[in-house]
C-alpha positions as CSV (number, residue, x, y, z in Angstrom):
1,X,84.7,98.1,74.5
2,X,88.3,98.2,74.3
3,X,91.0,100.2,76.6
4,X,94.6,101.0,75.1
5,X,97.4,100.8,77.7
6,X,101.2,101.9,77.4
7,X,103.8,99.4,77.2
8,X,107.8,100.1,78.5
9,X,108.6,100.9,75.1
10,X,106.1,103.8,74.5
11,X,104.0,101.7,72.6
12,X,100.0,101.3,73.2
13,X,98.2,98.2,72.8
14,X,94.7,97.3,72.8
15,X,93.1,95.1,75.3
16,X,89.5,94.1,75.9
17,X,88.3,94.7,79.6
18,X,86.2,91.4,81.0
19,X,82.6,92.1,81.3
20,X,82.0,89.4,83.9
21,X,84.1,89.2,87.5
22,X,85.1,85.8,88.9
23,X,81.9,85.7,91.1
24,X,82.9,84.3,94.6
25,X,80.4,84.5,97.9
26,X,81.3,84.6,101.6
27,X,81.7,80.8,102.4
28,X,82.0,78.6,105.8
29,X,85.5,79.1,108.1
30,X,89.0,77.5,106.8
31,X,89.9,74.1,108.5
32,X,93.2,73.2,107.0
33,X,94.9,76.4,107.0
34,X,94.9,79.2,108.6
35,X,95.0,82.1,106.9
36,X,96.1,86.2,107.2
37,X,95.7,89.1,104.7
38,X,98.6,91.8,105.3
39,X,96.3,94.7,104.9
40,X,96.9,97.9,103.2
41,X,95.9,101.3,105.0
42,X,93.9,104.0,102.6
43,X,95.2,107.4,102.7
44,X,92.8,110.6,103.6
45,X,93.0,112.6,99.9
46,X,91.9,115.3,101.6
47,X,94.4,115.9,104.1
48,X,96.7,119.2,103.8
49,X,99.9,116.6,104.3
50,X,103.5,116.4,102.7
51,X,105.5,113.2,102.2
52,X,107.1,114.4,105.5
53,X,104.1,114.7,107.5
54,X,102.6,112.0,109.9
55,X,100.2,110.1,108.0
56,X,96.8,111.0,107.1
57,X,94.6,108.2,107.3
58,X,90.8,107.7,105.8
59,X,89.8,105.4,108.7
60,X,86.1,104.8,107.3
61,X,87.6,102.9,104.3
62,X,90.7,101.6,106.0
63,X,88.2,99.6,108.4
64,X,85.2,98.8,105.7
65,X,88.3,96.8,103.6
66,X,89.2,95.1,106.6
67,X,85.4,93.9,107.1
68,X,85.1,92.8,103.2
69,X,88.5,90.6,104.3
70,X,87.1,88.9,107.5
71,X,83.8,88.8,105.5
72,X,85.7,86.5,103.1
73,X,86.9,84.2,106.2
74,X,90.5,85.7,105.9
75,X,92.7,86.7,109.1
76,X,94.0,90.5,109.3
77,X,97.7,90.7,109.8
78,X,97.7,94.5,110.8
79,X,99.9,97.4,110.3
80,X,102.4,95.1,108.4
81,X,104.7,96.6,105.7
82,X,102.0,96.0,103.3
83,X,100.3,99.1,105.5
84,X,103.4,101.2,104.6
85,X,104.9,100.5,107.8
86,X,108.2,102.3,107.6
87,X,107.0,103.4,104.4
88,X,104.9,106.6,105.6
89,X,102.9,104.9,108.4
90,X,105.3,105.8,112.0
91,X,104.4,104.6,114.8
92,X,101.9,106.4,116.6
93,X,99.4,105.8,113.4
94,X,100.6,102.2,113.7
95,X,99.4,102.0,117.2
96,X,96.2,103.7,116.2
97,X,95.4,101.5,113.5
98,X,95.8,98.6,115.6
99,X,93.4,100.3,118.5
100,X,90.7,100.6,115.9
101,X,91.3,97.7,113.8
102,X,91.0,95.5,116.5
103,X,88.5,96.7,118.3
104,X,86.2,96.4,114.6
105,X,87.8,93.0,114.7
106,X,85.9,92.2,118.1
107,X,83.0,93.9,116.5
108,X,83.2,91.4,113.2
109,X,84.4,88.4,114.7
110,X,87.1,88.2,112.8
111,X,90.7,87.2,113.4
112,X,93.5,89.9,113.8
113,X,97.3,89.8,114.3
114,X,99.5,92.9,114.8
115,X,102.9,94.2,114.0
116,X,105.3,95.1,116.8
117,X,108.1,96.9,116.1
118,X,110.5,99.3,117.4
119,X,110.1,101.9,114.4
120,X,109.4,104.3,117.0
121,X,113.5,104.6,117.2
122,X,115.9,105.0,114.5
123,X,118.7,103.4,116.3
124,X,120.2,102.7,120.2
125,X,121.7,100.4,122.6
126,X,120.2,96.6,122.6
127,X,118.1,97.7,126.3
128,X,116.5,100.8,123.7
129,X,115.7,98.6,121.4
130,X,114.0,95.7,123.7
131,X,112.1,98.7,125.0
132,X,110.9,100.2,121.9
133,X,109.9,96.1,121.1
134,X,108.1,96.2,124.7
135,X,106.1,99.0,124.3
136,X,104.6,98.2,120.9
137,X,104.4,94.4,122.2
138,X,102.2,96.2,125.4
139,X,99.8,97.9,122.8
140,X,98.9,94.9,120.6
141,X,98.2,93.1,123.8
142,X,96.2,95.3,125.4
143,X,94.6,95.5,122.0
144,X,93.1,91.9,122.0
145,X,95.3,91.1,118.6
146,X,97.9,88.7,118.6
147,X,101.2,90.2,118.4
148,X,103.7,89.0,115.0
149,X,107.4,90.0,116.0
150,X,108.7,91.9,113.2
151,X,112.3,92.4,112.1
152,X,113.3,95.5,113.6
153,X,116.2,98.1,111.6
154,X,117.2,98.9,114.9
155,X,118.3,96.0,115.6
156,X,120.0,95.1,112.4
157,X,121.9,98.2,112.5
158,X,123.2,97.8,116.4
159,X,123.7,93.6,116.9
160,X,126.9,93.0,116.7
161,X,126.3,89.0,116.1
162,X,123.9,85.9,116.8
163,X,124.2,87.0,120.0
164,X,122.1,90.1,120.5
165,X,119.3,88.9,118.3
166,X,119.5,85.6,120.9
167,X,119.3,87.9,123.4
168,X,116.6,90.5,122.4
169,X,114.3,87.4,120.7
170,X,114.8,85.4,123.9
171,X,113.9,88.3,126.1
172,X,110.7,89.3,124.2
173,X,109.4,85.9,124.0
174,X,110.1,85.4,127.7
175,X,107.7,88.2,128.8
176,X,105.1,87.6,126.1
177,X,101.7,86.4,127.1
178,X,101.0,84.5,124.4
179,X,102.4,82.8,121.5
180,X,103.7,85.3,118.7
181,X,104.3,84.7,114.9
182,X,108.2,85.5,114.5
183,X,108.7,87.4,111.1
184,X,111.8,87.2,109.3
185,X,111.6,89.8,106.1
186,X,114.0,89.5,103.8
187,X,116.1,92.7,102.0
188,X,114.1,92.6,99.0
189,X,111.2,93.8,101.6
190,X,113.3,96.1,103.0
191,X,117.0,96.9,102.4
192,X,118.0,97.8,106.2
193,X,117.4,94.1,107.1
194,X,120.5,92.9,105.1
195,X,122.4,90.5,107.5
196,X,119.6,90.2,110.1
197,X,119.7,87.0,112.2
198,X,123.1,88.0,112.8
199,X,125.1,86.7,109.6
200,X,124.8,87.8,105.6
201,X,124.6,84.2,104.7
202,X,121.0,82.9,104.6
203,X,122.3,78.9,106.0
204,X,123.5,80.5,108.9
205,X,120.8,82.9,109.6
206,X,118.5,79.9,109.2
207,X,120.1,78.1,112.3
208,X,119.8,81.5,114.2
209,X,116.7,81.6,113.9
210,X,115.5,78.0,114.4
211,X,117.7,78.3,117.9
212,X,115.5,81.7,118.8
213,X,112.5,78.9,118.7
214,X,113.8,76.0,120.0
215,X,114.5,77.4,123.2
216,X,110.9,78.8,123.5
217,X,108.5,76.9,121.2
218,X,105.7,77.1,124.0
219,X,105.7,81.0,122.8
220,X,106.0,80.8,119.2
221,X,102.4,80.1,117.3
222,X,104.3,80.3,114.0
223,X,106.7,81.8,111.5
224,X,105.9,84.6,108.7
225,X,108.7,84.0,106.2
226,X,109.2,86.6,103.2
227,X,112.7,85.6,101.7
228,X,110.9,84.6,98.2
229,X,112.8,81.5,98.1
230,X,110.3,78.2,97.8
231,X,113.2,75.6,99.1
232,X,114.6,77.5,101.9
233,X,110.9,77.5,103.1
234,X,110.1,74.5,102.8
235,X,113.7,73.2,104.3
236,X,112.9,75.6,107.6
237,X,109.4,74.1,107.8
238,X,110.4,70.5,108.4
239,X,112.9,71.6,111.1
240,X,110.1,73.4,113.4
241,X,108.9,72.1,116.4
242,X,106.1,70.0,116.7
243,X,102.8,73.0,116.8
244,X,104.9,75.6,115.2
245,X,103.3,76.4,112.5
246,X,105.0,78.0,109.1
247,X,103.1,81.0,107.6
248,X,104.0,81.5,103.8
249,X,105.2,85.4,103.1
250,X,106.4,84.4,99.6
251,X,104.3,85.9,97.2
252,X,106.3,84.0,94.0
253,X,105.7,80.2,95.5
254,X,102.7,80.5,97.4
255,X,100.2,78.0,95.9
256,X,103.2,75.3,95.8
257,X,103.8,76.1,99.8
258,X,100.1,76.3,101.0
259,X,99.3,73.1,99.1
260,X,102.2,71.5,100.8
261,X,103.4,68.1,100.1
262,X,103.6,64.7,102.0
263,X,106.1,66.1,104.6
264,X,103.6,69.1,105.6
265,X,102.2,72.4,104.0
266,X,103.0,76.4,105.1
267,X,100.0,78.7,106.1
268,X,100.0,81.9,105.5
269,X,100.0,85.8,105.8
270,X,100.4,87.0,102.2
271,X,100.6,90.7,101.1
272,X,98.8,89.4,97.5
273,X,95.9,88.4,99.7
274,X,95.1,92.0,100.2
275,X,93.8,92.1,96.5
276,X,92.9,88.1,96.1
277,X,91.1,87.9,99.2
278,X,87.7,86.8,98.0
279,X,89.4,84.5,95.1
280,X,91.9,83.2,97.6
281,X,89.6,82.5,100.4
282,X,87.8,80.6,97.9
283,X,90.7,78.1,96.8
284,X,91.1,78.0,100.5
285,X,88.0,76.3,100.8
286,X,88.2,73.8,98.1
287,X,91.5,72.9,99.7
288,X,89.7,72.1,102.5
289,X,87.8,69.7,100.8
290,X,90.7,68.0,100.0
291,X,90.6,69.2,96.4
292,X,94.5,70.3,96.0
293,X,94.0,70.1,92.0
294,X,91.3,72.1,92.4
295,X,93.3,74.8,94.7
296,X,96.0,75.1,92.2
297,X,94.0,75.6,89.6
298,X,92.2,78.5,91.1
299,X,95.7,80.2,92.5
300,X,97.8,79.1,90.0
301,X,96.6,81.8,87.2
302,X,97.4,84.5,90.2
303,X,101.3,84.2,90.4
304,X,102.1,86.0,87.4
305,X,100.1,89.4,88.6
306,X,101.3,88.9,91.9
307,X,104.6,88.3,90.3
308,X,104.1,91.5,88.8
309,X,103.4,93.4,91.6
310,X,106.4,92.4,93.5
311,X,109.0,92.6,91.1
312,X,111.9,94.8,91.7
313,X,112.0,97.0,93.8
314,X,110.3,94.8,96.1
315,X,109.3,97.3,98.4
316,X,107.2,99.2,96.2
317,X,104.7,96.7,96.0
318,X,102.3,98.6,97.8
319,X,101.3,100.7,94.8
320,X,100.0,98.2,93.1
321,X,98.1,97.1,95.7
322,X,96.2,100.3,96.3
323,X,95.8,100.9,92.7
324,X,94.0,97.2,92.8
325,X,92.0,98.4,95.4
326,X,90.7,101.3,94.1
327,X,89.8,100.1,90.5
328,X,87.8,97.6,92.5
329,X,85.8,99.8,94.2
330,X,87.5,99.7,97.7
331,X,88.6,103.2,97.5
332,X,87.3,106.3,95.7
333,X,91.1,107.1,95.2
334,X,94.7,106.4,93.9
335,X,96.4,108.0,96.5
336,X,98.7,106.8,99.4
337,X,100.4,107.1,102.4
338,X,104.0,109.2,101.6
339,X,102.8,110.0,98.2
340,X,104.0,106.5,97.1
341,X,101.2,106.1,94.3
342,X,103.9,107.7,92.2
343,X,106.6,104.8,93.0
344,X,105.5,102.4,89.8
345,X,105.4,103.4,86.5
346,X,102.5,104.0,83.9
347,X,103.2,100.9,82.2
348,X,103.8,98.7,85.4
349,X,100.2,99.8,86.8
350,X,98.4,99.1,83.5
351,X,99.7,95.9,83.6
352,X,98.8,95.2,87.0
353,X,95.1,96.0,85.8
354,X,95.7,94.1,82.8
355,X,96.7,91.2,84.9
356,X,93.8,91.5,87.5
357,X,91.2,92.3,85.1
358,X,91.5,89.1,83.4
359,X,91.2,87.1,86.6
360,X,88.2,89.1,87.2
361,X,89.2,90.6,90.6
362,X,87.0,93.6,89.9
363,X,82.9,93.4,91.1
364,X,82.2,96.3,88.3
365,X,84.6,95.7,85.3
366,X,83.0,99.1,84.1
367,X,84.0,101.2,86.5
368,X,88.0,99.6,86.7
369,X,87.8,100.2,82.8
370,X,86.7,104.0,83.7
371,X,88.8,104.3,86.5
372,X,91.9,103.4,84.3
373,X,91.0,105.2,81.6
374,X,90.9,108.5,83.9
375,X,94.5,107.2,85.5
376,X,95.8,107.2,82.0
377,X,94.3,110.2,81.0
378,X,96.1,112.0,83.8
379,X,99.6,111.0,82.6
380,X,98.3,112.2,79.1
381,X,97.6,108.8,77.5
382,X,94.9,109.1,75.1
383,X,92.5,105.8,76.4
């Protein structure tokens, strides 16, 4: 059986669909890292919705993948941008999808973190924007979850300096009840964060942020960082307090950063897990045997799809994503939040299953080969 998918210059090639997936069983917890999927939210197809309209959200499906991740031993990081937050998701379905994904997290057992945010304002004063932080900080506590501090576009667009993120960090972490994972997304996630830390140039954003922590470490769990820049990870990690931990959000480096080296290793909360969960949980495992070898070799093959996925325009990663999960059987759908399934091009999605297929990320190779075949039917590709 053979499948013939479009290239970017209008050619077709031929490629040969696996018959076996990469087999991989629900194992014992992590003990040397811990470990968050950013999970992606599954769109109701059936909705009567615009890209305008609040979002329309199948909540059946959206929780089941969220069991099959804590199944795995992987940590939900909830209503992340990797759930379109910002992207199609506002705020009140953010604050629903943490209700109800946390609550099934108390149901699993499994771990949970939450997004707070302030995307329930588009701009304001710095007291606006501490309040629109405080009231989505409230909801994830009262949730159960543990709350991950997001970069806010507020907040970029209002601080005038180092200043007011000092001061709007520094109060939030003040009156949190316990410790938070600070998240510092870089502009390739999301263009409004350009300068955020208070200065353009990443050095001097770095020593913004570090002082935000130092002068509450007893608050801060850890650190998400998404700048896609291996060194400048690694550089903020050994400059952390002692117990802070560092949670890798590069998906280009991450195998290099989780396996760490003789001065320490990131964790992490990783969009790419969203698709590699079982497959990562597994090299996760063999790390914890000590095995690093053994834990590159199974992540290693994945950086070129994830690569792939998150190639410029970062921010479109999403599609990929969904399209991942739906040719594994996770969805009976392509279709997304904001109508953002149409947001990557033919040949970018063909090689996404291209890429996945041959790390056997599918369960049914079958039905991904006859799900793609359909997809490329529908732009008039002849499979």
């Amino acid at each position: 059986m053979t499948i013939r998918l479009p290239s970017a210059d209008r050619s077709l090639r031929t490629y040969e669909p696996r018959t076996e997936p990469l087999r991989v069983s629900p194992g014992t917890p992590f003990t040397s890292r811990t470990v968050f999927s950013a999970a992606h939210v599954v769109a109701d197809p059936y909705a009567e919705v615009s890209p305008d309209s609040p979002a329309a959200v199948d909540w059946d499906a959206t929780l089941a993948f969220r069991r099959h991740l804590w199944s795995h031993g992987l940590g939900v990081a909830e209503a992340m941008d990797t759930a379109q937050r910002g992207m199609g998701l506002d705020w009140a379905g953010a604050a629903e999808l943490m209700r109800r994904s946390a609550a099934e997290a108390r149901s699993a057992g499994g771990r949970i973190a939450c997004g707070v945010g302030t995307d329930q304002i588009t701009g304001g004063s710095l007291a606006e924007i501490r309040a629109a932080y405080e009231e989505q900080l409230a909801v994830v506590e009262e949730s159960g979850a543990q709350p991950i501090l997001m970069a806010s576009r507020a907040l970029a667009a209002t601080a005038h300096g180092r200043e007011d993120y000092l001061e709007v960090y520094g109060h939030l972490l003040h009156q949190s009840a316990e410790p938070v994972i600070l998240h510092w997304l870089g502009p390739m996630f999301d263009p409004a964060l350009e300068g955020y830390w208070g200065s353009a140039g990443p050095d001097a954003a770095t020593e913004t942020f570090l002082e935000v922590i130092a002068a509450h470490p007893d608050k801060v769990d850890g650190v998400k960082v998404s700048l896609l820049d291996a060194q400048r990870e690694i550089d903020l990690r050994r400059r952390l307090p002692r117990g802070v931990r560092c949670y890798t959000g590069d998906d280009f480096h991450y195998p290099e950063l989780i396996a760490g080296d003789d001065q320490g290793f990131s964790h992490a909360l990783l969009g790419i897990f969203d698709p590699l969960g079982p497959l990562a949980a597994e090299a996760v495992r063999v790390l914890d045997a000590g095995d690093t070898a053994g834990f590159r070799s199974l992540l290693d093959p994945t950086v070129e799809l994830s690569r792939h996925l998150f190639r410029t325009p970062t921010r479109f990663y999403k599609t990929g994503v969904v399209l991942l999960a739906w040719l594994a059987g996770h969805q009976s759908h392509f279709t997304m939040v904001g109508g953002l399934q149409s947001a990557r091009s033919l040949p970018h999605l063909a090689r996404a299953y291209e890429l996945a297929d041959g790390l056997g990320l599918f369960p049914d190779p079958e039905l991904a080969e006859e799900r793609m075949k359909n997809l490329l039917s529908l732009y008039g590709v002849t499979p």
